[in-house]
C-alpha positions as CSV (number, residue, x, y, z in Angstrom):
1,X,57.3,-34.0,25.4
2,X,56.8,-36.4,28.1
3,X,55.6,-39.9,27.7
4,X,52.1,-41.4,28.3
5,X,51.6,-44.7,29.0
6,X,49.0,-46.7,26.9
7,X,47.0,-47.7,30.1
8,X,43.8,-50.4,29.1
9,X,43.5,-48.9,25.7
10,X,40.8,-49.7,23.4
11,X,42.8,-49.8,20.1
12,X,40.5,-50.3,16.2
13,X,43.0,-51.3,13.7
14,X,42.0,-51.4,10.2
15,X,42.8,-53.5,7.3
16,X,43.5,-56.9,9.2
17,X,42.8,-59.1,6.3
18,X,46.7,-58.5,5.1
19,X,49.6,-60.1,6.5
20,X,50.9,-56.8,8.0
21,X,48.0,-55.4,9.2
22,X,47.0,-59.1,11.2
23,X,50.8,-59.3,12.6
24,X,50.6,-55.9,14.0
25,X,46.7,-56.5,15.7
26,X,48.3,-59.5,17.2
27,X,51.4,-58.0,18.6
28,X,49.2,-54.9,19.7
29,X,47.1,-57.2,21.6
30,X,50.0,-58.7,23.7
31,X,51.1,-55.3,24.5
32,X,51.3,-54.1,27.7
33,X,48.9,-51.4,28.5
34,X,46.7,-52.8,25.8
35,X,43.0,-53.9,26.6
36,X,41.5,-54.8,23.9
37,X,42.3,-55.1,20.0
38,X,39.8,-54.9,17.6
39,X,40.4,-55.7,14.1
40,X,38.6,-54.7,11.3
41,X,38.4,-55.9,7.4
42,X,35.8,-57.1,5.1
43,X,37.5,-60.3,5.2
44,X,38.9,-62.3,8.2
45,X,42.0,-62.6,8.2
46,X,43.8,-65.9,7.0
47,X,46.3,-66.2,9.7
48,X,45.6,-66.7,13.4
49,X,44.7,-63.5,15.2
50,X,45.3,-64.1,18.5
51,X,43.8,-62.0,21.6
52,X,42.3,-60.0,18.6
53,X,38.8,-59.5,18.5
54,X,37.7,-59.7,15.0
55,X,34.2,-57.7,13.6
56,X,33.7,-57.9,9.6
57,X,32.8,-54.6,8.8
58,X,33.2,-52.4,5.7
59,X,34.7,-48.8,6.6
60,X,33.3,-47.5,3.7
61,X,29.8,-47.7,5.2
62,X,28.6,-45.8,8.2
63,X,28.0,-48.9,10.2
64,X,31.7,-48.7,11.3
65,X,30.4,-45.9,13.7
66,X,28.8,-48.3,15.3
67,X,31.8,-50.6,15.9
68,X,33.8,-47.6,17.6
69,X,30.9,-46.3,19.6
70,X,30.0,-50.2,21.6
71,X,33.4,-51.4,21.8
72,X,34.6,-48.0,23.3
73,X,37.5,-47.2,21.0
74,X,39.4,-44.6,22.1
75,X,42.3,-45.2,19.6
76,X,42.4,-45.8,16.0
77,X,45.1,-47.2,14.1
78,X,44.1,-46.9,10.0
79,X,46.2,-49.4,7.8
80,X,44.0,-50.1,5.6
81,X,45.3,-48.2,2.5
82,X,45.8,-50.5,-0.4
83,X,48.8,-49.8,-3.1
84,X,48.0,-52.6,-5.8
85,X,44.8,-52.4,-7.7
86,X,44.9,-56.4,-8.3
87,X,44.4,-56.8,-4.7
88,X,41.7,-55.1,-4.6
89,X,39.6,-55.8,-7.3
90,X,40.8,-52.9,-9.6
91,X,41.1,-49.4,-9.9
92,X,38.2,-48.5,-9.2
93,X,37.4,-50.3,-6.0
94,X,41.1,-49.4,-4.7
95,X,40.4,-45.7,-5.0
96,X,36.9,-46.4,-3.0
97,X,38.4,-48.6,-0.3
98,X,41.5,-45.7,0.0
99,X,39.7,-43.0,-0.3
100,X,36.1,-43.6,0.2
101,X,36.8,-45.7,3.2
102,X,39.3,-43.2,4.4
103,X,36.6,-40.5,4.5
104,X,33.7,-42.7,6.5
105,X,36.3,-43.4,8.7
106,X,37.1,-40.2,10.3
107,X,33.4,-40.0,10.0
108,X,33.0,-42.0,12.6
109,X,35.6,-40.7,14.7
110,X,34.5,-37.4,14.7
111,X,31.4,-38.5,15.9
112,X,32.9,-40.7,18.8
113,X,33.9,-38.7,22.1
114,X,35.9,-41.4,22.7
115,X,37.9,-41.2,20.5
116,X,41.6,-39.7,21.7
117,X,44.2,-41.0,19.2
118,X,44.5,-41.4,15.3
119,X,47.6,-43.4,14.4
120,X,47.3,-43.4,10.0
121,X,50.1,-45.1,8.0
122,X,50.4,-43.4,5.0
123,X,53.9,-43.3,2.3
124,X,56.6,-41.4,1.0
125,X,54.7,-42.1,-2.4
126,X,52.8,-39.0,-1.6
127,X,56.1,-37.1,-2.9
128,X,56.2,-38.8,-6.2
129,X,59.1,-38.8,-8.2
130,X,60.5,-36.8,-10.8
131,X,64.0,-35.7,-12.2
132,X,63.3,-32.1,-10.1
133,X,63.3,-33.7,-7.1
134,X,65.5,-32.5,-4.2
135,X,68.2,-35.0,-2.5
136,X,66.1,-35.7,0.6
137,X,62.7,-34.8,1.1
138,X,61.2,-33.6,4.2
139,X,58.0,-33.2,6.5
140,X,57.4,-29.9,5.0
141,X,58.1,-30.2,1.5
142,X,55.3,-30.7,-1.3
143,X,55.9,-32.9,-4.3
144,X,57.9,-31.1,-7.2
145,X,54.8,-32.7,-9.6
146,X,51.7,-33.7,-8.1
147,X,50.2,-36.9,-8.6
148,X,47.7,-37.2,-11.4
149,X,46.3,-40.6,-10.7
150,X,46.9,-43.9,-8.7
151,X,48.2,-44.5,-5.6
152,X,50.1,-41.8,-5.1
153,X,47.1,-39.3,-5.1
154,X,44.9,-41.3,-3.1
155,X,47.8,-40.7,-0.1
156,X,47.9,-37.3,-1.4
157,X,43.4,-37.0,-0.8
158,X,43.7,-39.4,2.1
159,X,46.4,-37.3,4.1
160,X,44.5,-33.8,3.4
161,X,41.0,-35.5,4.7
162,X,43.1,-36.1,7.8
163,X,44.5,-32.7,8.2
164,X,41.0,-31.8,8.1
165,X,39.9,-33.9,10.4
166,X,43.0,-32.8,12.8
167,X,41.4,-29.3,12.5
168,X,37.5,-30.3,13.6
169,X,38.8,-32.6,16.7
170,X,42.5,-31.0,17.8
171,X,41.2,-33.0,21.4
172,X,42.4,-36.1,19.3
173,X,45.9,-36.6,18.6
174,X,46.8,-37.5,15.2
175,X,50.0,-38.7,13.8
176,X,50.7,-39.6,10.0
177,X,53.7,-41.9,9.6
178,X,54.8,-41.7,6.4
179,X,56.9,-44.9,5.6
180,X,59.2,-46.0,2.8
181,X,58.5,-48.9,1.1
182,X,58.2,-51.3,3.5
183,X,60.1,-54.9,2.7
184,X,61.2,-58.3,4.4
185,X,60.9,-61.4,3.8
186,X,57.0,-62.2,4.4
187,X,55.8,-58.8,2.9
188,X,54.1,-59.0,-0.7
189,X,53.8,-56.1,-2.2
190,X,54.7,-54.2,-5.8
191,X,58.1,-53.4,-4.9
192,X,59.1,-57.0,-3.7
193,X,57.0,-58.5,-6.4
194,X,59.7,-56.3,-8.8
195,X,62.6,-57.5,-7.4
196,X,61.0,-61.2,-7.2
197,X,61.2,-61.7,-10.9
198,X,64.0,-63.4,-12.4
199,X,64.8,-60.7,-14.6
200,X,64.8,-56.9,-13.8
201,X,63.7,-54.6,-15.9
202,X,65.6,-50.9,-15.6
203,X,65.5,-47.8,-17.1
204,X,68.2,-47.0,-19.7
205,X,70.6,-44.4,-18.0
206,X,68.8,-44.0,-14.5
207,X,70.1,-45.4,-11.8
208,X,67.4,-44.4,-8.8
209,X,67.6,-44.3,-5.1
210,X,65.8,-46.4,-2.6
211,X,65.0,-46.5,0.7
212,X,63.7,-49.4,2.7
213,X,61.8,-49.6,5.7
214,X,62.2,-53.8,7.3
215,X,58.6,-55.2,8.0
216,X,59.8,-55.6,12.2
217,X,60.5,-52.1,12.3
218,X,56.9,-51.1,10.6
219,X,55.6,-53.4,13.4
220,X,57.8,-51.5,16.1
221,X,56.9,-47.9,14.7
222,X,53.1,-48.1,15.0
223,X,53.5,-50.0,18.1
224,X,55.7,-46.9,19.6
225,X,53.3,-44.1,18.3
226,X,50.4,-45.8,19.9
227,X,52.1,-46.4,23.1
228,X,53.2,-42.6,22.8
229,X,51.7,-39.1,22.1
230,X,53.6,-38.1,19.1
231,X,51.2,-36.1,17.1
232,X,52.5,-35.0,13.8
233,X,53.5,-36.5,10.2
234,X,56.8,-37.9,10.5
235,X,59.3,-40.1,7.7
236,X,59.4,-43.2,8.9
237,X,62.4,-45.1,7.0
238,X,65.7,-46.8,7.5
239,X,69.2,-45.3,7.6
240,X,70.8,-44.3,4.1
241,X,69.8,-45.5,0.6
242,X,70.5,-47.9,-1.7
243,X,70.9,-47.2,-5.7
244,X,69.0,-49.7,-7.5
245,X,72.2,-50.9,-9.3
246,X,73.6,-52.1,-5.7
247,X,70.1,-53.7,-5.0
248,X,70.1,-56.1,-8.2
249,X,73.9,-56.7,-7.7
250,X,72.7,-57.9,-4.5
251,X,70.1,-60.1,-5.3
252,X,72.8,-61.5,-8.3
253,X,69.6,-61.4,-10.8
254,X,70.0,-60.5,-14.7
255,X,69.0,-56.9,-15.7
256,X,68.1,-55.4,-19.0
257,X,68.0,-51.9,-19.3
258,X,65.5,-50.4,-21.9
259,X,64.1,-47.3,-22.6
260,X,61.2,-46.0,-20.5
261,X,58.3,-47.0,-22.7
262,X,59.5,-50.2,-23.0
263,X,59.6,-50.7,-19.9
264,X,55.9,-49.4,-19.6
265,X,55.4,-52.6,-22.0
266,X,57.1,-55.1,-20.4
267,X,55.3,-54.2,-17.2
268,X,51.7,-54.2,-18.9
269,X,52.9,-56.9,-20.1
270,X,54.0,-58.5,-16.4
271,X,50.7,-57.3,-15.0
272,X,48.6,-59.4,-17.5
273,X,50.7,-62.5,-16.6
274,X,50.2,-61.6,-12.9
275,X,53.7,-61.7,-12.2
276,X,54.2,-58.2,-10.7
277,X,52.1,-54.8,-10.4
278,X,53.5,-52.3,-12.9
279,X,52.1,-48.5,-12.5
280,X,53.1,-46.1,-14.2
281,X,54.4,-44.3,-10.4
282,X,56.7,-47.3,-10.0
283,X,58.1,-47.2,-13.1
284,X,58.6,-43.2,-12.2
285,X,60.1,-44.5,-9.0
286,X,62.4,-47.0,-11.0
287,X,63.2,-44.1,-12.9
288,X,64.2,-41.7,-10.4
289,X,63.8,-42.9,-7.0
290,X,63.1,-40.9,-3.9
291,X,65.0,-40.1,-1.0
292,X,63.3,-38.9,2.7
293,X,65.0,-36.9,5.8
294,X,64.5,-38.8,8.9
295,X,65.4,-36.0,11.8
296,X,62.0,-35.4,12.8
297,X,61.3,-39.1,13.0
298,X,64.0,-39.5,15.5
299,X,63.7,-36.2,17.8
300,X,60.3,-35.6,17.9
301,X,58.8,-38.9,17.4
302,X,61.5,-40.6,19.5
303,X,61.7,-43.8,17.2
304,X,65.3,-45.5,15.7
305,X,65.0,-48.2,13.3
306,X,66.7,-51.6,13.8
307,X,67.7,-52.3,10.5
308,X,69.0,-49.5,7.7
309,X,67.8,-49.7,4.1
310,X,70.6,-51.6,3.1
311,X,69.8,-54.3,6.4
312,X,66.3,-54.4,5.2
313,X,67.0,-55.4,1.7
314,X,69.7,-57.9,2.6
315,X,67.2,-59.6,5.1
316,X,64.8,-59.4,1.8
317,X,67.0,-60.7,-0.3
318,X,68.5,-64.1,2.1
319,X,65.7,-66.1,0.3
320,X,65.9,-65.3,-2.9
321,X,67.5,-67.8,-5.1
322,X,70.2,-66.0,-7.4
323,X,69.1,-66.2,-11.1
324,X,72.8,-64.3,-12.4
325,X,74.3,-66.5,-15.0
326,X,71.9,-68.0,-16.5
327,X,70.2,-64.8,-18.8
328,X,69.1,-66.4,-21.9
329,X,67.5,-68.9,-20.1
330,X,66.0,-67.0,-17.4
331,X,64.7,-64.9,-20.7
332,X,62.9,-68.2,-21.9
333,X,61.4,-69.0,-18.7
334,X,59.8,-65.4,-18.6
335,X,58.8,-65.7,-22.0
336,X,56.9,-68.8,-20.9
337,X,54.6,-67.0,-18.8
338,X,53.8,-63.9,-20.8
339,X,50.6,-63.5,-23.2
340,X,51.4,-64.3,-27.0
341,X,52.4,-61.3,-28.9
342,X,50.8,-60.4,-31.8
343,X,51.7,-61.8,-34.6
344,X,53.5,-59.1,-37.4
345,X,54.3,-60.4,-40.8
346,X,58.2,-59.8,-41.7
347,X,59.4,-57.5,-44.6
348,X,60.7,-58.4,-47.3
349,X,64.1,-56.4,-47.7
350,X,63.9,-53.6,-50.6
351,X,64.4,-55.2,-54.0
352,X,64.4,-58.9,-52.5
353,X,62.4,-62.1,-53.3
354,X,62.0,-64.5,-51.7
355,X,62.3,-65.4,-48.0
356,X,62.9,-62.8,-45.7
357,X,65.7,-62.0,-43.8
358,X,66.6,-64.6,-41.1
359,X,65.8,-62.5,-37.6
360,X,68.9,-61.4,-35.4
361,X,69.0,-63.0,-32.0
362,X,68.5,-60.3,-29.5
363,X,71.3,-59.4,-27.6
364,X,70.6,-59.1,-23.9
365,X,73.1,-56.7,-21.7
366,X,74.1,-58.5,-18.1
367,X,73.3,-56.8,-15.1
């Protein structure tokens, strides 16, 4: 398929408010090609914007018709998908914003001649992951369990209401770029929040695989698909994987390995402390990682990472501040920011009296 130039495009790009989403309106707007950026959140965004021409707007109301119909968009690039339910308020409002918003979205579109290109970032999340798995996952393949709740079925409703739409306007292209958890130094999100703390959490006897995708090659992706007809759903991630054991070597932090539930309580646990987004899909994730073909994303959407999985992480990891060492009082300093526990009265050992039984230290296994 031959190339087409992005000549004085008209590009809407959602979810602006968030680092990523304001770095890649910027860089869109210095694009050659490029006319006019507009950016759209229900928030400006912190950072400075640019040649980007912001409009506060919520897409889960209708009134983001208007936007696309007076500034004459003709493409739409939709990154507004959030994957942490702190950000946004809670559950609830996450699934609206994803889902909801999602929906008026293409909406709009439909209803806007304009219109030519739909660029929507979705994630290999929509495959889950589960001990049936296969090695890699590709384009075609359906999750071995689909997802009940959370993130991972919001994807999962967003990507079908875009297949649909795909079917009632096949004048617009659409292309679905399904990316690996993204990562870099400036990217916050509950995968880098994980391998932030100063203790890692694992899951006893699972060792999962990862793949990354770097922050500049997210940026360079969405920049390529909108400066090229690529329609389609493509993997979007970096070269090999990394097993999570490598990772925390890496990063020289502590790691404790516990049984699954536990691990379900530490993160509740993390979450009410606000020191990292634990759902129950990451801790699946954790668990058994997932692993992504990349062949399509190379022939037919024409794009070749910079940096591997392993580059990615390493570029991650450069300003981190090793915590390996040091356990027990890594331990404490975690402990210090937790809730209180509750208290439980000790027992008395059978046919004792008296005090009870002076409590073991715990024994913590090095990672």
């Amino acid at each position: 398929m031959a190339n087409t130039s992005a000549d004085d495009r008209v590009v809407l790009v959602t979810g602006v408010s968030r680092d990523l989403g304001r770095r890649f309106a910027r860089r869109l707007a210095a694009s050659p090609g490029v006319a006019r950026v507009i950016g759209v959140d229900v928030t400006p965004p912190r950072g400075d914007v640019g040649d980007v021409s912001f409009v506060r707007a919520d897409i889960r109301n209708p009134v983001i018709a208007k936007v696309i119909a007076k500034e004459d968009v003709d493409t739409v690039v939709h990154m507004s998908v959030i994957s942490t339910p702190g950000s946004a308020g809670g559950r609830g409002t996450m699934k609206e914003l994803n889902v909801i918003g999602t929906m008026q979205l293409l909406a709009a579109c439909q209803k806007a001649p304009g219109v030519r290109r739909l660029v929507v970032k979705s994630s290999t999340t929509v495959y889950g992951a589960s001990n049936r798995d296969p090695a890699m996952f590709t384009e075609d393949m359906e999750p071995r369990r689909a997802p009940r709740s959370g993130y991972a079925k919001d994807v999962a409703e967003i990507e079908s209401y875009v297949r649909g739409f795909a079917r009632r306007r096949p004048d617009v292209r659409v292309t679905t770029l399904r990316c690996a958890n993204v990562i870099g130094p400036h990217v916050v999100s509950p995968m880098t929040s994980y391998f932030r703390l100063p203790v890692l959490p694992t899951v006893l006897g699972y060792d999962a695989r990862l793949q990354f995708l770097h922050e500049e090659d997210l940026m360079a992706v969405l920049g390529h698909t909108v400066a090229h007809e690529r329609p389609g759903t493509f993997n979007v991630a970096g070269d090999d994987v990394l097993m999570l054991s490598q990772a925390i070597r890496r990063l020289q932090r502590p790691s404790v390995p516990m049984p699954g539930f536990m691990v379900g309580n530490v993160g509740q646990a993390l979450r009410r402390a606000r020191l990292a987004e634990f759902s129950p899909e990451q801790i699946g994730f954790l668990t058994y990682g997932r692993g992504v073909d990349t062949t399509r994303m190379r022939r037919d959407l024409g794009f070749e990472p910079r940096f591997t999985t392993a580059e990615a992480f390493a570029d991650f990891g450069a300003g981190l501040m090793p915590t390996g060492g040091r356990v027990e009082r890594v331990l404490a300093g975690v402990a210090d920011h937790l809730p209180p526990a509750e208290p439980v009265e000790p027992a008395e050992p059978a046919g004792s009296v008296g005090s009870p039984r002076r409590p073991q230290p715990l024994e913590v296994p090095r990672g």
